[in-house]
C-alpha positions in Angstrom: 69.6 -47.7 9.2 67.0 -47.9 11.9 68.8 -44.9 13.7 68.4 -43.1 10.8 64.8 -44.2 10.3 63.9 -43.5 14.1 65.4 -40.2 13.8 63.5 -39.6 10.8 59.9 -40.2 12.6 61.2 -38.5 15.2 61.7 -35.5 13.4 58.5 -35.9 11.3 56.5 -36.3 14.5 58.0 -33.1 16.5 57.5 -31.1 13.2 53.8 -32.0 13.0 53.4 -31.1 16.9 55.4 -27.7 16.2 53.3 -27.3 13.2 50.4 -28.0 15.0 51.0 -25.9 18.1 51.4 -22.7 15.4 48.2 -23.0 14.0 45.4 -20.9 15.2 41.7 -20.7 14.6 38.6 -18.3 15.4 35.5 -18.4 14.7 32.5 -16.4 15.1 28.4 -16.4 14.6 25.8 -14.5 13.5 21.6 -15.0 13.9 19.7 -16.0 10.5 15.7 -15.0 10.9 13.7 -14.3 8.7 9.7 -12.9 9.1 7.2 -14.5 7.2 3.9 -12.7 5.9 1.0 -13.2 4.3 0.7 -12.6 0.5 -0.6 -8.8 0.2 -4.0 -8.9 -1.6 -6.2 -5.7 -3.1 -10.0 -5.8 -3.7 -12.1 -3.7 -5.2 -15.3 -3.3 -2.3 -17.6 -0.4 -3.1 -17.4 1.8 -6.2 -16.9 5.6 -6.1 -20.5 7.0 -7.5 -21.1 10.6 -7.9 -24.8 10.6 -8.7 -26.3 13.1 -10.4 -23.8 15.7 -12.0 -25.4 19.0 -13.6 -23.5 20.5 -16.6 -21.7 23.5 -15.7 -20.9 22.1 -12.0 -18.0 20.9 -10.1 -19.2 18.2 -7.5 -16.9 16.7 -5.0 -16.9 13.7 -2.9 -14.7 13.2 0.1 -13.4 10.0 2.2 -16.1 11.5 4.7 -18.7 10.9 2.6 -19.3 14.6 2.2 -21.0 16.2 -0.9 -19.7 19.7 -1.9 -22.0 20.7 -5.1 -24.0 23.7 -6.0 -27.4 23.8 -4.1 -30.1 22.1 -6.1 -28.3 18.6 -7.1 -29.2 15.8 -5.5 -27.2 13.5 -3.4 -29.1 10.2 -4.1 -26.6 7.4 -5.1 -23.2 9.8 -4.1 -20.8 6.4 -2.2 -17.2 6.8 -1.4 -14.8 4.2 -3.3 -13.6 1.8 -1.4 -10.9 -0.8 -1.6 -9.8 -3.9 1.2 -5.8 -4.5 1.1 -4.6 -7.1 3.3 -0.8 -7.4 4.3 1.2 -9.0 7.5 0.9 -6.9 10.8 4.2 -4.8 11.0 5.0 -5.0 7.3 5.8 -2.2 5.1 3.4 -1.1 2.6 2.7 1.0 0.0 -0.3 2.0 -2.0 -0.2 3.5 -5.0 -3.2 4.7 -7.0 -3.3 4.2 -11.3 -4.9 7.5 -11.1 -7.2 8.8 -14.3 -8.3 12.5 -15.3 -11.2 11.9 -17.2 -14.3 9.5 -17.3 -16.1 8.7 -20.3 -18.9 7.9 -22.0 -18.0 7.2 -25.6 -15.6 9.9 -27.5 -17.2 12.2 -24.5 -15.5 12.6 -21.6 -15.3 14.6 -18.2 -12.7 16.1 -16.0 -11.7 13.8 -12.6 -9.3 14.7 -10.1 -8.2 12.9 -6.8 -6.4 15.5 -5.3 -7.7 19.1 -4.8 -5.1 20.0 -1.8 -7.1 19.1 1.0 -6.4 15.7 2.2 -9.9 14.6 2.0 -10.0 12.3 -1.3 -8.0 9.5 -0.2 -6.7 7.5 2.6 -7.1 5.0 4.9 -8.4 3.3 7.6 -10.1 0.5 9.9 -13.9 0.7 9.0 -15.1 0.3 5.5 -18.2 2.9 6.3 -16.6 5.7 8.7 -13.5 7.8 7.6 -13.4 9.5 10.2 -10.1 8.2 12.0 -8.9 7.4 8.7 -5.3 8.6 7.7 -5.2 10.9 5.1 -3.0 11.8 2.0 -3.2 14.3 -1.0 -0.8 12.6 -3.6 -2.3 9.1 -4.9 0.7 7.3 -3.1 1.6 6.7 0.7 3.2 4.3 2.5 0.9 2.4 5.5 1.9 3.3 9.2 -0.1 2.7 12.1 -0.3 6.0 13.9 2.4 5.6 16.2 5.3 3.8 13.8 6.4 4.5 10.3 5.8 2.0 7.8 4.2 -0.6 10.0 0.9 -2.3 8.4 -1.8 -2.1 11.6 -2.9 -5.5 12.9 -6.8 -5.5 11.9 -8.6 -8.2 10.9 -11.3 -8.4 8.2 -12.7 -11.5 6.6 -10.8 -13.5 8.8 -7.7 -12.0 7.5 -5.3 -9.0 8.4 -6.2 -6.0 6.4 -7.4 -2.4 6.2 -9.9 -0.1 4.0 -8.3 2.5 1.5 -11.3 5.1 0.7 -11.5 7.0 -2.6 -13.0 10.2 -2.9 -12.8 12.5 -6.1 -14.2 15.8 -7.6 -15.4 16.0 -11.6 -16.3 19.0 -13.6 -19.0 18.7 -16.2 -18.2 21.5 -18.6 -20.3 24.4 -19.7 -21.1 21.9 -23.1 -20.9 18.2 -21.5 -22.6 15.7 -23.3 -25.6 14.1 -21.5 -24.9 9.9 -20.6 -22.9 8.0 -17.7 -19.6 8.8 -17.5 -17.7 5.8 -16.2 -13.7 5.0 -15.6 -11.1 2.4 -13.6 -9.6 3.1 -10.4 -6.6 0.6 -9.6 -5.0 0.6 -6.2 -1.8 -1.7 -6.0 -0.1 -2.5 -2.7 3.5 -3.7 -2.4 5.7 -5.1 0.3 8.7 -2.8 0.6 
């Protein structure tokens, strides 16, 4: 009996090293990272004015801060709209306009339109009072880049935070029979992390 029990272990102990010496493992890894930014905010910083509309007139004003109007109507009070959107350096954004085609004063109400095929009425940039190096876009949606890559937010700071100035600009049409009174409507600009 204690042949038979040694012979036992002996085979249970050479079929756990045969076993053993079968098995095979691998393994293998992969990075995790993950880039953290900053939650994206929008605010409203100067309102879009026109001034002084005439009836019968188209009056236009661009990201430039240029009037185009028939001679005769005055400029006094004309501002570009202006909006501050902050987002992590390198993210991708886009900004996408809750456009409107008419303003309103009461029932009345007046043609507006933000995009008249020129690239002038909307885009932005890195100073909140010169356009002038600003990126431009005709459709009332585009996606942030910083001049040399595609879809990378540009690292700018403003109010101690990272951010950049969209610019409104917009043309309205008082019809041959406009009411008289102040016209007024909503612009909303939402950016979002892509």
């Amino acid at each position: 009996m204690k042949n038979l029990v040694k012979i036992s272990f002996l085979v249970a102990f050479f079929a756990a090293i045969g076993f053993s010496a079968n098995a095979q493992t691998s393994f293998s890894t992969i990075d995790v990272g993950a880039k953290v930014f900053d939650q994206i905010t929008v605010e409203g910083f100067r309102n879009l004015n026109f001034g002084q509309v005439m009836i019968n007139t188209t009056k236009k004003v661009d990201i430039d801060g240029d009037i185009t109007a028939p001679a005769g109507i005055s400029e006094s009070g004309v501002q570009v709209g202006v909006f501050k959107v902050f987002a992590g350096a390198g993210s991708d954004v886009t900004l996408d306009f809750a456009g409107i085609s008419t303003l309103s004063d009461g029932t009345n109400t007046m043609a507006i339109r933000f995009n008249d095929g020129t690239n002038d009425l909307v885009g932005y940039g890195l100073d909140a009072d010169d356009a002038s190096a600003a990126v431009r876009f005709s459709n009332f949606s585009a996606i942030v880049a910083n001049g040399q890559t595609a879809n990378s937010f540009p690292t700018h700071t403003i109010d101690n935070k990272n951010g950049i100035y969209v610019y409104v600009g917009a043309e309205v049409t008082a019809g041959a029979t406009q009411a008289s009174g102040t016209y007024t409507g909503t612009v909303t600009l939402t950016a979002t992390y892509n």
